[in-house]
C-alpha positions as CSV (number, residue, x, y, z in Angstrom):
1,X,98.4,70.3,-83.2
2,X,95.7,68.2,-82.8
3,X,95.0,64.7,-84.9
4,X,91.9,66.2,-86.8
5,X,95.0,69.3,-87.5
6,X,97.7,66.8,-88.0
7,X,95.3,64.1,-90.3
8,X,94.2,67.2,-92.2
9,X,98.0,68.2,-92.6
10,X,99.1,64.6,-93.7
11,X,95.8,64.7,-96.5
12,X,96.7,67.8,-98.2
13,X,100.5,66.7,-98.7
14,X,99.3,63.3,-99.9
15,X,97.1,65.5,-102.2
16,X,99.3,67.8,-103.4
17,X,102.3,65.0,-104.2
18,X,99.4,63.8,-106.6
19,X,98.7,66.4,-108.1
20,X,102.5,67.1,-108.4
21,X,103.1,63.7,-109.9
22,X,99.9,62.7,-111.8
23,X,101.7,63.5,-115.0
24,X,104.7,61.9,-114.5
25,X,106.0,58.9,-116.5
26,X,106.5,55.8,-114.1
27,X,110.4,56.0,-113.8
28,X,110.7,59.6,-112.3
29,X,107.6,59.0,-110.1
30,X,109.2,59.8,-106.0
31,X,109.7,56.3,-104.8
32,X,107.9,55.4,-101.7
33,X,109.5,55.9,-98.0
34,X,111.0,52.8,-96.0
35,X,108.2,54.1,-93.6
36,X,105.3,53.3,-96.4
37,X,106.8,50.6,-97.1
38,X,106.7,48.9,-93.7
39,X,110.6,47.9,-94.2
40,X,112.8,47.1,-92.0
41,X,116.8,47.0,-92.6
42,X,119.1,44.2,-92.9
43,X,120.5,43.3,-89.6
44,X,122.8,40.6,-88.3
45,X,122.3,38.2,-84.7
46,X,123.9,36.3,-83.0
47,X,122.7,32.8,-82.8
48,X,123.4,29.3,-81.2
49,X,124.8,26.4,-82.8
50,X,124.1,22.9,-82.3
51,X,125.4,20.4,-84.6
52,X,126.7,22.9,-86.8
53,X,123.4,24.4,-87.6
54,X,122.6,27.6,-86.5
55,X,119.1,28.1,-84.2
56,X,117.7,30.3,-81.8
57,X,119.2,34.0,-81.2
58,X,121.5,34.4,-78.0
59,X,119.6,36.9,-75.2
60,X,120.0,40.5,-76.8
61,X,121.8,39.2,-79.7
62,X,119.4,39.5,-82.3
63,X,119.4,43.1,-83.8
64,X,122.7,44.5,-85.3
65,X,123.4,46.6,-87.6
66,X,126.3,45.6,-88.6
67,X,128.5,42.2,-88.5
68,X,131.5,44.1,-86.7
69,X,129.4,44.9,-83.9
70,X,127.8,41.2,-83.8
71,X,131.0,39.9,-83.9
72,X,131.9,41.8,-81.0
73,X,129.2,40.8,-79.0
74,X,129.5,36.9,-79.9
75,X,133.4,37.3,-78.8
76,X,132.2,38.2,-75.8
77,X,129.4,35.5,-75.2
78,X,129.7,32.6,-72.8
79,X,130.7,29.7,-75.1
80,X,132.0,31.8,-78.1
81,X,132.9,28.8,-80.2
82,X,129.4,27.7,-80.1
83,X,127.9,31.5,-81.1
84,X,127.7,32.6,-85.0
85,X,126.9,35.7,-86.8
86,X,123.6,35.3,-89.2
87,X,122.6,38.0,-92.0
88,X,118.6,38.5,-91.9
89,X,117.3,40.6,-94.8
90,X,115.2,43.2,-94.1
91,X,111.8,43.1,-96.1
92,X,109.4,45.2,-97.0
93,X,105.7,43.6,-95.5
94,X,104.0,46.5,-97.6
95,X,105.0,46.0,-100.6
96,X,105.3,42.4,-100.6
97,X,102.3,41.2,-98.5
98,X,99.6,43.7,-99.6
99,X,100.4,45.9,-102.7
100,X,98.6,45.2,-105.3
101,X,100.2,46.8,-108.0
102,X,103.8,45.7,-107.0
103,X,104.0,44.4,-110.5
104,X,104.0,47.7,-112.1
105,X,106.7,49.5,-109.6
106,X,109.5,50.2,-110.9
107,X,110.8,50.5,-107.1
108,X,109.2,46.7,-106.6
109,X,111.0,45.5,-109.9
110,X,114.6,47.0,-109.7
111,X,115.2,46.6,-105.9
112,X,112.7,44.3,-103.9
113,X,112.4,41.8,-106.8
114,X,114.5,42.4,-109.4
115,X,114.4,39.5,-112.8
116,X,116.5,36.8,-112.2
117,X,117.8,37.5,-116.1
């Protein structure tokens, strides 16, 4: 396929969930993918600590996806007892940076920024 094929391919499914979803009420419309959203998942790293506060991710420690396997990687660092695990939050640069409408998403409101009531 070529990219005039594949960009033409891409337009008429964009078209047709449209026109499959104009109707819709807000809260059955297909939420978007982690893809159009630009997220990225939650991930843990392993990180230096000096003074008791954590700073800079140790070399190749910095993308987990889970604490177990952090955990297993700090155990085996030079200098364990000066290693911890940190959560980082995936985001969503999308939706928080440059969506406009954000406000109105009912994806946006319930799981990116949900009422603090």
């Amino acid at each position: 396929m070529t990219d005039t094929e594949r960009a033409k391919y891409w337009l008429n499914e964009r078209i047709q969930l449209f026109e499959n979803c104009k109707n819709l009420p807000d809260d059955k419309l297909p939420l978007c993918t982690v893809d159009e959203r630009w997220g990225t998942k939650d991930r843990y790293a392993v990180v230096h600590v000096k003074n008791g506060m954590p700073t800079k991710a140790v070399a190749k420690g910095s993308k987990f996806d889970t604490q177990h396997e952090a955990e297993s990687f700090r155990i085996n660092c030079a200098s364990p007892e000066n290693k911890m695990v940190q959560f980082r939050r995936g985001d969503n640069k999308r939706c928080d940076r440059y969506c406009e409408v954000k406000h109105f998403c009912n994806y946006y409101n319930q799981e990116i920024s949900p009422s603090p009531f």
